[in-house]
C-alpha positions in Angstrom: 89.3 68.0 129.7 86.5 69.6 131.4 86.9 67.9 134.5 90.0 68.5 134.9 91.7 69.7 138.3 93.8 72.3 137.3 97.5 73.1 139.6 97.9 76.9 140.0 100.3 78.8 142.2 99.5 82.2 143.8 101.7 85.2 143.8 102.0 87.4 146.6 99.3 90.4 147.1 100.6 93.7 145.3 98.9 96.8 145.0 96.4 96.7 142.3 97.4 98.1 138.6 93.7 99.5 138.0 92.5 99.9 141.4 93.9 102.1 143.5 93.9 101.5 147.2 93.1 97.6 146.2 95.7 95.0 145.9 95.9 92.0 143.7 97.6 88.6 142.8 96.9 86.6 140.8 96.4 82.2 140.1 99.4 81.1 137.9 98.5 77.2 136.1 101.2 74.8 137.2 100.5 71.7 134.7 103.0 71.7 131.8 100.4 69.4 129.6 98.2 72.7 129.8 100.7 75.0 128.4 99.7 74.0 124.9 97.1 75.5 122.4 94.2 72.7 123.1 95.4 73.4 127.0 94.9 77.0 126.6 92.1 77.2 124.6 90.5 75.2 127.6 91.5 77.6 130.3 90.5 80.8 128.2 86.8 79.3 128.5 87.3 79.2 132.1 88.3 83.1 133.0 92.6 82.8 132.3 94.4 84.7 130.1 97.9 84.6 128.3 101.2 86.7 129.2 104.0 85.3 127.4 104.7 81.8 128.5 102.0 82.6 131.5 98.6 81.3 132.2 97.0 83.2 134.9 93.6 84.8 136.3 93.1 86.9 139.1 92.4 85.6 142.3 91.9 88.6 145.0 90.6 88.3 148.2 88.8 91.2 149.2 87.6 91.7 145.3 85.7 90.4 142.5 86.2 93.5 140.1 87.7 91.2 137.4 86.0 89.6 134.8 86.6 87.8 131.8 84.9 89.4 129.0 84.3 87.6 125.2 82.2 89.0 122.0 79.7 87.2 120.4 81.1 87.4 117.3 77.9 86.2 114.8 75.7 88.1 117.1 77.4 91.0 117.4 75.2 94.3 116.4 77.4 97.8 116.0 76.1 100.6 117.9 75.5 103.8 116.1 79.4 105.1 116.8 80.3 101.6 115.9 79.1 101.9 112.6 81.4 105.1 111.8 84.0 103.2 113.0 83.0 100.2 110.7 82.7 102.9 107.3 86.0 104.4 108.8 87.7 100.3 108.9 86.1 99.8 105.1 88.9 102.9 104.1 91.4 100.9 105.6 93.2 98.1 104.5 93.4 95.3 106.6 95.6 92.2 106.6 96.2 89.0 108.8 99.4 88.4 109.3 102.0 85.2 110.5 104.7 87.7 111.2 104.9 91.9 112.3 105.8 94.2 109.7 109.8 95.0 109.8 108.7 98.6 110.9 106.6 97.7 113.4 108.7 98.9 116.1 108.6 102.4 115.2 104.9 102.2 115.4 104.8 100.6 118.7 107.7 103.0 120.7 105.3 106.2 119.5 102.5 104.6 120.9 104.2 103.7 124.3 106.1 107.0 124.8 102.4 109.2 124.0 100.3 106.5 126.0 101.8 104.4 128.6 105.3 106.8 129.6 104.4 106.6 133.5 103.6 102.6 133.0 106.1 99.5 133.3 106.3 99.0 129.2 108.3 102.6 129.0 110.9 103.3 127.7 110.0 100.8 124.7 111.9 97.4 124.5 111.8 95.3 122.0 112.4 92.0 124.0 110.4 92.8 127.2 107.1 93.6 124.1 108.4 89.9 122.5 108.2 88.2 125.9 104.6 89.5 126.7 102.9 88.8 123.2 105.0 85.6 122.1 104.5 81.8 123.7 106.6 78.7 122.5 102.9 76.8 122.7 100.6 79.2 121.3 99.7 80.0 117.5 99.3 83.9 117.2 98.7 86.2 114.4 98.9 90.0 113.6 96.1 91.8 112.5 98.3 95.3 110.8 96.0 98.3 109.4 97.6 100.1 107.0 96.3 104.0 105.5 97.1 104.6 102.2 99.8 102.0 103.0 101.2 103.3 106.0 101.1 101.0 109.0 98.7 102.3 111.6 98.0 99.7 114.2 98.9 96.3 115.3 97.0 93.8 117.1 98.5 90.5 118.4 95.5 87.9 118.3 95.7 84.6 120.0 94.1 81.7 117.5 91.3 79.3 119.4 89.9 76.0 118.7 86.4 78.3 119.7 87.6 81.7 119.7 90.2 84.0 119.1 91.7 86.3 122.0 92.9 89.7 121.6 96.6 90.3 123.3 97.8 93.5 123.0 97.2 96.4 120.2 98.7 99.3 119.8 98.6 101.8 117.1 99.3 105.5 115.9 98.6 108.0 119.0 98.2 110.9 117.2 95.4 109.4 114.3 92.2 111.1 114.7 90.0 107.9 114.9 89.6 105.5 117.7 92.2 102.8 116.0 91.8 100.6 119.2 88.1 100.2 118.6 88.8 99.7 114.8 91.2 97.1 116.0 88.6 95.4 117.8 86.4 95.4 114.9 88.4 94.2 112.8 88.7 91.6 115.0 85.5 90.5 115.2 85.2 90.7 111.1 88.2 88.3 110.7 86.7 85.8 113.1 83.4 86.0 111.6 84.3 85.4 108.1 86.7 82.2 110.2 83.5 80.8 111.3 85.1 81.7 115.1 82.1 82.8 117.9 83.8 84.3 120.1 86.6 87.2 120.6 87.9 87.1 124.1 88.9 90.6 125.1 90.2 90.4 128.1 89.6 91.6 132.0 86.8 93.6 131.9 86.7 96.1 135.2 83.7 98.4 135.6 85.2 101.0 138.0 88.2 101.5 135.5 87.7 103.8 132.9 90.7 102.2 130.8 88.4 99.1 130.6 85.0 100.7 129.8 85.5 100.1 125.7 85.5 96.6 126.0 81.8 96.5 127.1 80.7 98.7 124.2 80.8 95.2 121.9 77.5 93.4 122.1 76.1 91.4 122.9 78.3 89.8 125.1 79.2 87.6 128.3 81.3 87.8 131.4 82.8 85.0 133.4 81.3 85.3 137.0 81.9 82.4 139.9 82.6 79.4 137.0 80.2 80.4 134.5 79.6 82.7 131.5 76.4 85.3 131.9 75.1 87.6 129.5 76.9 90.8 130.1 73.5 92.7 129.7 72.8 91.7 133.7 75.6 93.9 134.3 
């Protein structure tokens, strides 16, 4: 599959959602025989990423502020915060789920309406959140974190032939810890004890603040112009 030509279609240019005063589209795959779990865990190792049904990457003109970002999961070394945030995760307890918690909704309409009100995802909606995270082709899970059994955070993680990729978390706005970080560590502790290398997190854009966590795991490597480089050249 490696040589493969790959059909894409490309939206229309609309004003960048991280940028301002940029605009973006993006490169939508065409080929039905890649919308499968084999097709997309192909594409992920070449830059794309997953909404709903949708296989996509950016593919801007004027800019080249995107890039594809995974963890080196067995090589991964905590920094110093990251290692409160792993004794933090050890109080937790963590479970890897087929299927959301009935409650989860609750969890996630608190974490829209004190995050993301001014965004597209508000007011909460149940279907518009199943349409994002859920594909008819692709096997996910749901990593829940629960506090002295009360459901804290979600995140939706796509399972890989090579990798895993994170989707979408949310999780309690008000807690006092960084759960999205303890999300993503948790993710990398499920995939290591899986014997799975790498946890794809995503776009990774330097001049966003929004973005800046993701390149606090290390080591690892960004997809720039068809290939993967070590993310400490950056």
């Amino acid at each position: 599959m490696s040589s493969q030509s790959i059909r894409i279609g490309v939206m229309a240019p609309s004003a960048c959602s991280y940028l301002a005063g940029h605009e973006e589209s993006v490169a939508v795959v065409l080929d039905p025989e890649l919308h499968t779990d084999s097709g997309y865990g192909f594409l992920v190792q070449s830059g794309f990423r997953r909404s709903g049904n949708n296989i996509y990457r950016p593919y801007c003109n004027a800019c080249t502020a995107c890039h594809s970002l995974r963890v080196d999961t067995h090589g991964f070394i905590p920094s110093r915060s990251q290692k409160r945030h792993l004794s933090q995760l050890k109080r937790l307890t963590v479970e890897f789920k087929d299927k959301m918690d009935t409650n989860w909704f609750s969890l996630y309409e608190r974490y829209i309406s004190a995050r993301h009100r001014s965004g597209s995802m508000y007011p909460a909606n149940k279907e518009d959140f199943r349409s994002f995270v859920k594909s008819d082709w692709q096997t996910s899970k749901y990593l829940h974190l629960y506090e002295d059994e009360k459901l804290i955070a979600i995140a939706v993680t796509d399972l890989l032939e090579h990798g895993y990729s994170a989707i979408y978390s949310f999780f309690e706005p008000a807690h006092a810890w960084s759960l999205g970080s303890l999300c993503v560590l948790a993710q990398i502790e499920q995939a290591r004890k899986s014997d799975i290398p790498w946890l794809y997190l995503g776009f990774q854009i330097d001049a966003c603040s929004a973005m800046n966590y993701k390149q606090k795991f290390k080591p690892h490597q960004r997809y720039v112009a068809g290939s993967w480089i070590d993310g400490e050249q950056f």
